[in-house]
PyMOL CGO cylinders between C-alpha atoms (Angstrom):
from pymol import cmd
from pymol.cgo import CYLINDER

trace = [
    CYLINDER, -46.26, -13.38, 63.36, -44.78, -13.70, 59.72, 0.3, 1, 1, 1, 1, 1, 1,
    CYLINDER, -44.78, -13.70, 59.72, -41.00, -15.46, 59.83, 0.3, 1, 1, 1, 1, 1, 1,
    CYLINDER, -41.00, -15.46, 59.83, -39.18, -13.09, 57.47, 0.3, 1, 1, 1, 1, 1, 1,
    CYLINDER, -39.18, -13.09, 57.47, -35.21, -13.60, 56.81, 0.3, 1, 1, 1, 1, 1, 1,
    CYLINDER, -35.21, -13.60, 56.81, -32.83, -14.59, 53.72, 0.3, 1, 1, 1, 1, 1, 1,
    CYLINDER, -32.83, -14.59, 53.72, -33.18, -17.77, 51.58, 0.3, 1, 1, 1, 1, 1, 1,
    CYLINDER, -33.18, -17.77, 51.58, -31.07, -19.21, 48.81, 0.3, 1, 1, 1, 1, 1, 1,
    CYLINDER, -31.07, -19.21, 48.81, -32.75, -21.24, 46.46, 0.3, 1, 1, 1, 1, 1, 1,
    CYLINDER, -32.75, -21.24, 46.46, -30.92, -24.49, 45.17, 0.3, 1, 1, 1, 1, 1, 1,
    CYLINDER, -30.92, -24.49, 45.17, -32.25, -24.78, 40.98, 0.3, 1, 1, 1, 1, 1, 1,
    CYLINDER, -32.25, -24.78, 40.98, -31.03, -27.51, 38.57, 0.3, 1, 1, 1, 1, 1, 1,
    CYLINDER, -31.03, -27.51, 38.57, -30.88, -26.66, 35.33, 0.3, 1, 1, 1, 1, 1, 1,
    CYLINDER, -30.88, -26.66, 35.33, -31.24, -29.90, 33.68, 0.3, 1, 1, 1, 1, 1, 1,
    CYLINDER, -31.24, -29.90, 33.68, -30.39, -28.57, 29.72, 0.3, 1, 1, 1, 1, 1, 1,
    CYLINDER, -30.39, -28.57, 29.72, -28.68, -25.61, 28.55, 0.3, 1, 1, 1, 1, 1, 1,
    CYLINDER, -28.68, -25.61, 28.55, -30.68, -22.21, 28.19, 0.3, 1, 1, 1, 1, 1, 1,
    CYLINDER, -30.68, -22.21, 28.19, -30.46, -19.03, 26.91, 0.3, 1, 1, 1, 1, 1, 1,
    CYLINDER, -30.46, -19.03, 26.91, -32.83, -16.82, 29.58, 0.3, 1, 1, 1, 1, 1, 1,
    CYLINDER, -32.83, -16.82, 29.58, -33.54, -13.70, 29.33, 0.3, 1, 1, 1, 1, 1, 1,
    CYLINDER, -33.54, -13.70, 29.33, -33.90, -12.20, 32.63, 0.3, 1, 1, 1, 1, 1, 1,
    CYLINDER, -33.90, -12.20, 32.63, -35.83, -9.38, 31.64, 0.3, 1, 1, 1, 1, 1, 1,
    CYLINDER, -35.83, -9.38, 31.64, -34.03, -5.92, 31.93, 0.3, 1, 1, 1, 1, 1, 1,
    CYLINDER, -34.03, -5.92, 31.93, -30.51, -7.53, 32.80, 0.3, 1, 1, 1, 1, 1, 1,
    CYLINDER, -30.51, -7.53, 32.80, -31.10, -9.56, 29.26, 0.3, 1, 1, 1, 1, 1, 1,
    CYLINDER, -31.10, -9.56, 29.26, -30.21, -13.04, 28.25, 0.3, 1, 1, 1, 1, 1, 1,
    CYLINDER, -30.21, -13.04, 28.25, -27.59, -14.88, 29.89, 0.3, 1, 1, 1, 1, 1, 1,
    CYLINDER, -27.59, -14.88, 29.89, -26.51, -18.33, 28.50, 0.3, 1, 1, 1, 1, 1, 1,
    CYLINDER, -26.51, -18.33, 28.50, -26.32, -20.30, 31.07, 0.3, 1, 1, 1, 1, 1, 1,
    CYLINDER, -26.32, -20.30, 31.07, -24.81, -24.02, 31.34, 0.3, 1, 1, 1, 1, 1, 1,
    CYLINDER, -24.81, -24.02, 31.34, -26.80, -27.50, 32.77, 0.3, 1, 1, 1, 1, 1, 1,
    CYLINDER, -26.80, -27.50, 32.77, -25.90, -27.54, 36.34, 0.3, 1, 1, 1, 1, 1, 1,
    CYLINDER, -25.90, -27.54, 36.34, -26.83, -26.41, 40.17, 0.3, 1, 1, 1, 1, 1, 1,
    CYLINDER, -26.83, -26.41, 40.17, -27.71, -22.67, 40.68, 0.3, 1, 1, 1, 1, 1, 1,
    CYLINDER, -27.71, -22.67, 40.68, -28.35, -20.85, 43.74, 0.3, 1, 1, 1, 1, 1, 1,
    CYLINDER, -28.35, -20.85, 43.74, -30.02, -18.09, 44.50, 0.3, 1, 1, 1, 1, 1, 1,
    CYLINDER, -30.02, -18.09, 44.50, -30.42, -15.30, 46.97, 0.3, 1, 1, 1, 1, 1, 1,
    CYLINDER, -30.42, -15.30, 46.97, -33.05, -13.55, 48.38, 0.3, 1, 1, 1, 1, 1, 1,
    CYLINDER, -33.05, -13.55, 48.38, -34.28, -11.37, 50.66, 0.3, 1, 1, 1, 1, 1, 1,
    CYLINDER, -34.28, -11.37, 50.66, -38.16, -12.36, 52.30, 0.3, 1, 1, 1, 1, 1, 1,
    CYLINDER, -38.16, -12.36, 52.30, -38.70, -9.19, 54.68, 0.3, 1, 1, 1, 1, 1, 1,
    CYLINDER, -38.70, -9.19, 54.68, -41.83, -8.11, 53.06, 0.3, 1, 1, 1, 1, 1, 1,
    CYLINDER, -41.83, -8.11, 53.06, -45.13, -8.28, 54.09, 0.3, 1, 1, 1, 1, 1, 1,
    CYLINDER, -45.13, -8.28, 54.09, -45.72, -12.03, 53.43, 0.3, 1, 1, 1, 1, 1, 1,
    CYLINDER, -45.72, -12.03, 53.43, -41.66, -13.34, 54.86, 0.3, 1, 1, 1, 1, 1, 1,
    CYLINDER, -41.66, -13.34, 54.86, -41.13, -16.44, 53.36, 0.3, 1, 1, 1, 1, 1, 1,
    CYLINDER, -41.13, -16.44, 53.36, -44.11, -16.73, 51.79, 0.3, 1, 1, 1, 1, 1, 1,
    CYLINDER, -44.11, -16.73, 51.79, -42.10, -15.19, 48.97, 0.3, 1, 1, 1, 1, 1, 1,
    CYLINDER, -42.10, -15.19, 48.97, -40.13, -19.17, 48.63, 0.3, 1, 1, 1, 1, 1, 1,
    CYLINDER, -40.13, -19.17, 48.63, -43.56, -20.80, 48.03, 0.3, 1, 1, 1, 1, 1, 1,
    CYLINDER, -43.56, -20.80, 48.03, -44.51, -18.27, 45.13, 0.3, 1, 1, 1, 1, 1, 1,
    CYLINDER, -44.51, -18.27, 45.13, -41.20, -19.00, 43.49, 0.3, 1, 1, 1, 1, 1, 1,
    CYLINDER, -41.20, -19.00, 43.49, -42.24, -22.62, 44.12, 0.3, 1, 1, 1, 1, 1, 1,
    CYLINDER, -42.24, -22.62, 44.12, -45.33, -21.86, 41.88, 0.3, 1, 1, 1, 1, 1, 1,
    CYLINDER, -45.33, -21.86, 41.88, -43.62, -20.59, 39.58, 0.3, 1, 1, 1, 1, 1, 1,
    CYLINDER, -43.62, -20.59, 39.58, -41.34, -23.43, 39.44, 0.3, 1, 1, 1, 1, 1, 1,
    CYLINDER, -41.34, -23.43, 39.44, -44.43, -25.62, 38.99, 0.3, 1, 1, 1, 1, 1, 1,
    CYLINDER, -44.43, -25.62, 38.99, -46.23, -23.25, 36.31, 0.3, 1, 1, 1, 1, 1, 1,
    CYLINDER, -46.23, -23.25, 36.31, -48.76, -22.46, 38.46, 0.3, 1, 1, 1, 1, 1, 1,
    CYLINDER, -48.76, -22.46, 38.46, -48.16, -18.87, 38.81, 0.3, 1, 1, 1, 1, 1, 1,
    CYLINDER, -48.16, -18.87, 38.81, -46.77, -17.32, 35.22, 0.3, 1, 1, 1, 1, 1, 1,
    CYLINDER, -46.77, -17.32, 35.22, -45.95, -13.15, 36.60, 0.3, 1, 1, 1, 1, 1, 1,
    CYLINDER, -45.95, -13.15, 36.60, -42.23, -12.55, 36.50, 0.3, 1, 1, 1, 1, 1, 1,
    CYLINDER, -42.23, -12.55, 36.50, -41.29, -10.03, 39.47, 0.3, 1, 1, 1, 1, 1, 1,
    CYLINDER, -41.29, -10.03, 39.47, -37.78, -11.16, 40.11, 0.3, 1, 1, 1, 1, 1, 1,
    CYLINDER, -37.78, -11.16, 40.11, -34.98, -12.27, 38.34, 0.3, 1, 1, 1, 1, 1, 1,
    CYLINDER, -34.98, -12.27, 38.34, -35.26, -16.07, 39.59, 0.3, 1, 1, 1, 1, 1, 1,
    CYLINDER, -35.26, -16.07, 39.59, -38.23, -15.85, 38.46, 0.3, 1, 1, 1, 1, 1, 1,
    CYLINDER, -38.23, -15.85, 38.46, -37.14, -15.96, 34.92, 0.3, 1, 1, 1, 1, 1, 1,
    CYLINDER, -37.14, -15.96, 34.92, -34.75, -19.04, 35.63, 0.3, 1, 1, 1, 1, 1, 1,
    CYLINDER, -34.75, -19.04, 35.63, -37.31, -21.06, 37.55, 0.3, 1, 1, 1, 1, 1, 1,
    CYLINDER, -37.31, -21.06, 37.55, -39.79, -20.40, 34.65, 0.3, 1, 1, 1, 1, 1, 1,
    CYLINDER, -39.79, -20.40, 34.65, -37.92, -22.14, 32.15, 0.3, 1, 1, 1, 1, 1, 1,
    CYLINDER, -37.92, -22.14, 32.15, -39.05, -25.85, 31.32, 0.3, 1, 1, 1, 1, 1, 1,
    CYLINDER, -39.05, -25.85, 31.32, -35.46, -27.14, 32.21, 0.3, 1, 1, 1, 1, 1, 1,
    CYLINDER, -35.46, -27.14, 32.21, -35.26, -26.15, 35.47, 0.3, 1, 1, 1, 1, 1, 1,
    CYLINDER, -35.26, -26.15, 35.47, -36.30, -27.51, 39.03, 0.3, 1, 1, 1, 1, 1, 1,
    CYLINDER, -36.30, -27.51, 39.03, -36.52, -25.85, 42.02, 0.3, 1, 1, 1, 1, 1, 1,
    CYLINDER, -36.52, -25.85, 42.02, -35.13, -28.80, 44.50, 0.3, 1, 1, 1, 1, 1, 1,
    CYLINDER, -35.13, -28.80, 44.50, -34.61, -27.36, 48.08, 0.3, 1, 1, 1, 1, 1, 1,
    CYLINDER, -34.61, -27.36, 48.08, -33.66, -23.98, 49.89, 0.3, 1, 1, 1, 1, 1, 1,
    CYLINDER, -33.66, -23.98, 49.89, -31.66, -22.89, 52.85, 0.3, 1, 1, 1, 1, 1, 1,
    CYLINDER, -31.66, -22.89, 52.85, -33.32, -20.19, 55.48, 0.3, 1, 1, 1, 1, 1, 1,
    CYLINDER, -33.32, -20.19, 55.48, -31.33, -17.50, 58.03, 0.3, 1, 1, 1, 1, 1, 1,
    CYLINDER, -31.33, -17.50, 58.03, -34.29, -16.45, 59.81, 0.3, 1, 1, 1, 1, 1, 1,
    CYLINDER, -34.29, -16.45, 59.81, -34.63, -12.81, 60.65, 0.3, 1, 1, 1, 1, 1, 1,
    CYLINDER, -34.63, -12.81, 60.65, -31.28, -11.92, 59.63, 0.3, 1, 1, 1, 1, 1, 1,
    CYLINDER, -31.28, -11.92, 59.63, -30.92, -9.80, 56.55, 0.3, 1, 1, 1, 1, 1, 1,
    CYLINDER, -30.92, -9.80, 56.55, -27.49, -11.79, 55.41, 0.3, 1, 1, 1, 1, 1, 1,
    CYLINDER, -27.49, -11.79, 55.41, -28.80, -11.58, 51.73, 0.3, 1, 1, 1, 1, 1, 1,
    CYLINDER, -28.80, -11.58, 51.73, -25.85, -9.82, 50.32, 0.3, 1, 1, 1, 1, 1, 1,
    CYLINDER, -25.85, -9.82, 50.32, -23.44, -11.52, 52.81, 0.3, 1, 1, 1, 1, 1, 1,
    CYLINDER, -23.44, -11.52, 52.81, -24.50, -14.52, 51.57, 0.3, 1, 1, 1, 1, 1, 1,
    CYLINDER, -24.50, -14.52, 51.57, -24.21, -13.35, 47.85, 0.3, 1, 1, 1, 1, 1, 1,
    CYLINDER, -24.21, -13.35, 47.85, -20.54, -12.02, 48.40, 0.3, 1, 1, 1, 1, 1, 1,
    CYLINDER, -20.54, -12.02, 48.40, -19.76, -15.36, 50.42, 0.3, 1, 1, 1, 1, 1, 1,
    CYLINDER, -19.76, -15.36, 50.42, -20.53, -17.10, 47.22, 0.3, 1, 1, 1, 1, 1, 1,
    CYLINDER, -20.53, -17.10, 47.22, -19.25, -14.67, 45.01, 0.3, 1, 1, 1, 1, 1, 1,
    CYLINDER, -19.25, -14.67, 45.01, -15.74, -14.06, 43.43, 0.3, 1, 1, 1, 1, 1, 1,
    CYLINDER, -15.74, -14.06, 43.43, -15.25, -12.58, 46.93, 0.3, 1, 1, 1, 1, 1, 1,
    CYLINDER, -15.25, -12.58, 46.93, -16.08, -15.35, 48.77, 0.3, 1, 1, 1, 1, 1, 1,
    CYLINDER, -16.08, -15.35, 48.77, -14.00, -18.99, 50.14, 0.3, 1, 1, 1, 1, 1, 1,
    CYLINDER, -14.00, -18.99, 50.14, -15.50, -21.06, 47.53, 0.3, 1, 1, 1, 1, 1, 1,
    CYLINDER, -15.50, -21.06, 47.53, -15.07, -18.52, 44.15, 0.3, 1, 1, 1, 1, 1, 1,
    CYLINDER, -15.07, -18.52, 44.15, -13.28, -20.76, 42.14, 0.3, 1, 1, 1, 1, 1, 1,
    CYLINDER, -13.28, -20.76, 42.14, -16.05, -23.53, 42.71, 0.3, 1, 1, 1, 1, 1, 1,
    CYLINDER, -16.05, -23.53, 42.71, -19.00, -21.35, 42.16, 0.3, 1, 1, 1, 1, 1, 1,
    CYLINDER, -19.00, -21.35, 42.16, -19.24, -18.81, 39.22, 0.3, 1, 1, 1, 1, 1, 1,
    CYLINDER, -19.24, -18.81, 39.22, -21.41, -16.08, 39.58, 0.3, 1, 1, 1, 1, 1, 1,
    CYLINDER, -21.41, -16.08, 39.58, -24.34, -15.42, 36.91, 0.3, 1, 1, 1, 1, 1, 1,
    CYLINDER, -24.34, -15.42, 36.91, -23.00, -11.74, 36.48, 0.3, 1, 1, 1, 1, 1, 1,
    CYLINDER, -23.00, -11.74, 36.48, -25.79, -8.64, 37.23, 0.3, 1, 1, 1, 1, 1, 1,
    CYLINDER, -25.79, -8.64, 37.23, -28.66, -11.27, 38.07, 0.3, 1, 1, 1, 1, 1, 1,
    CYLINDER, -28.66, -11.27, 38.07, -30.38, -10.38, 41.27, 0.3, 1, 1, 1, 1, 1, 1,
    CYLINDER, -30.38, -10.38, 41.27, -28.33, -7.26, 42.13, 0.3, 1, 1, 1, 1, 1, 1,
    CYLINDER, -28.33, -7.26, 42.13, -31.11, -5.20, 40.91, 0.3, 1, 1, 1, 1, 1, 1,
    CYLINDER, -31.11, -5.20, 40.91, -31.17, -3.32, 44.47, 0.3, 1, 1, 1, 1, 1, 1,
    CYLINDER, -31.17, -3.32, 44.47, -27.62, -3.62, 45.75, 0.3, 1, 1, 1, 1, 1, 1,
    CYLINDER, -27.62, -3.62, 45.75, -24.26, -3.06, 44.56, 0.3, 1, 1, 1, 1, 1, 1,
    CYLINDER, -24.26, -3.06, 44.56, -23.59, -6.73, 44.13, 0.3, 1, 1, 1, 1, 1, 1,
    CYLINDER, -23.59, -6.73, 44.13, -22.12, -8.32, 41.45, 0.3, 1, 1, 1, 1, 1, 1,
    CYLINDER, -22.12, -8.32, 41.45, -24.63, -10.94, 41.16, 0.3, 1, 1, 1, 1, 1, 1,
    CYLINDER, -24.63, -10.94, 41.16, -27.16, -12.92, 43.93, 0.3, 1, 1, 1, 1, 1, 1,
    CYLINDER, -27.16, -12.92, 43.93, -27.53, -15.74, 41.65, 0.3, 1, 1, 1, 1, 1, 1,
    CYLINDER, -27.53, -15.74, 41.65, -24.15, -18.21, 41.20, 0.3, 1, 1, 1, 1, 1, 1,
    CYLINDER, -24.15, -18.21, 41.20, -23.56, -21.12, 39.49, 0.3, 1, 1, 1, 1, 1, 1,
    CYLINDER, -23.56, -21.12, 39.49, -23.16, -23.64, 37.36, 0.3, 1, 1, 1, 1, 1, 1,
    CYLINDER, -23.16, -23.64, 37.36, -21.68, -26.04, 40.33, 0.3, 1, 1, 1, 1, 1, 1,
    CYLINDER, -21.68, -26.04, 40.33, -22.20, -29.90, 40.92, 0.3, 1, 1, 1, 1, 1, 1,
    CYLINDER, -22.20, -29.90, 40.92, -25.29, -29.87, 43.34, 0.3, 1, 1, 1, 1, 1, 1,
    CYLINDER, -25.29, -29.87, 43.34, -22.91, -31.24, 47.24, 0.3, 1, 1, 1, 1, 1, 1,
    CYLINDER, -22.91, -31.24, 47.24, -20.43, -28.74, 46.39, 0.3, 1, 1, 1, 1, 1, 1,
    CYLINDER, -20.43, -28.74, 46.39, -23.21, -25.58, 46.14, 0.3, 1, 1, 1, 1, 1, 1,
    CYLINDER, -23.21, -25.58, 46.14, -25.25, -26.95, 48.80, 0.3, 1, 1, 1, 1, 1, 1,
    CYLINDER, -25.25, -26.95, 48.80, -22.41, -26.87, 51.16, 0.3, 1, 1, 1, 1, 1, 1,
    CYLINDER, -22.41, -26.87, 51.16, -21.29, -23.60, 50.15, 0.3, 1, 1, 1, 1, 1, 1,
    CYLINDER, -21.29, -23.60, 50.15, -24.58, -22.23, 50.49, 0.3, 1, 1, 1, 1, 1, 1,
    CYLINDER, -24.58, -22.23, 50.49, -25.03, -23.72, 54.15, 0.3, 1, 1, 1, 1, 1, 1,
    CYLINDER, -25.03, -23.72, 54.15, -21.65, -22.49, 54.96, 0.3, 1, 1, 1, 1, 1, 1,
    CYLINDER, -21.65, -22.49, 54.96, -22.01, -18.61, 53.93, 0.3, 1, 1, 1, 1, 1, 1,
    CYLINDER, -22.01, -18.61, 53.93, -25.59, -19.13, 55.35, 0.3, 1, 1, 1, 1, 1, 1,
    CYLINDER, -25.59, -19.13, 55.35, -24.18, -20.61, 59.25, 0.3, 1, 1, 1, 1, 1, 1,
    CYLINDER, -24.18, -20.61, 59.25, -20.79, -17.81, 58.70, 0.3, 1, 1, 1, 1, 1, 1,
    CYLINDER, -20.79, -17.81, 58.70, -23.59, -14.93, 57.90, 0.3, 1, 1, 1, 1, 1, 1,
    CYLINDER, -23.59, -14.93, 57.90, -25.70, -15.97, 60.94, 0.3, 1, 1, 1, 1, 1, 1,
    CYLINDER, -25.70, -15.97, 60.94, -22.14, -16.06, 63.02, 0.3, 1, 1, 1, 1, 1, 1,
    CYLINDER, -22.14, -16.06, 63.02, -20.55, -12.59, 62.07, 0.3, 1, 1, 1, 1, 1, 1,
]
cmd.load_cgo(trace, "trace")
């Protein structure tokens, strides 16, 4: 059986970059820790992580979702990601994060990117210093999995 669930991806941006995340446009967006969320209840579950891992390496050059855009860009890494396994807490976790969420002042969101599907404001937030996102993104994960 397939694991399926919500991620959040954890992407350094190593330079500045203006990326244009193709319908929603460009955004300029500052060096600094990103994080993204996603949803992986498709056919494949989390398989969907390791093809934005390819795409982080260059190995695998279509663009289907908006991270996709950011972790094509030569100045960015994809470095980790967090998991709530068959839970869909994807836009919990995106509000948690949000201007909504405890941490909003710590953790800008990357406005219209990722809330293709939803009525979000955004699913990807950052610029933040890389131990301040990753516990924010472990909390809203462990509160999401709680509530």
């Amino acid at each position: 059986m397939t694991e399926r669930g919500t991620y959040t991806l954890l992407v350094e941006l190593r330079s500045h970059a203006e990326i244009a995340f193709g319908a929603r446009g460009d955004r300029d967006l500052s060096p600094g820790w990103y994080a993204y969320t996603g949803s992986a209840f498709g056919s494949g579950g989390f398989s969907r992580v390791e093809r934005h891992e390819r795409v982080a390496r260059g190995d695998h050059d279509a663009r289907h979702w908006h991270v996709d855009y950011l972790l094509g860009h030569p100045a960015s890494r994809l470095a980790d990601d967090v998991r709530t396994a068959e839970r869909d807490v994807e836009c919990d976790v995106a509000r948690r994060l949000g201007a909504d969420g405890p941490v909003a002042d710590a953790i800008p969101e990357v406005s219209g990117v990722g809330a293709s599907d939803c009525d979000c404001r955004s699913h990807l937030h950052g610029p933040a210093e890389r131990d301040a996102l990753e516990r924010a993104v472990r909390a809203a994960h462990a509160r999401s999995r709680a509530d």
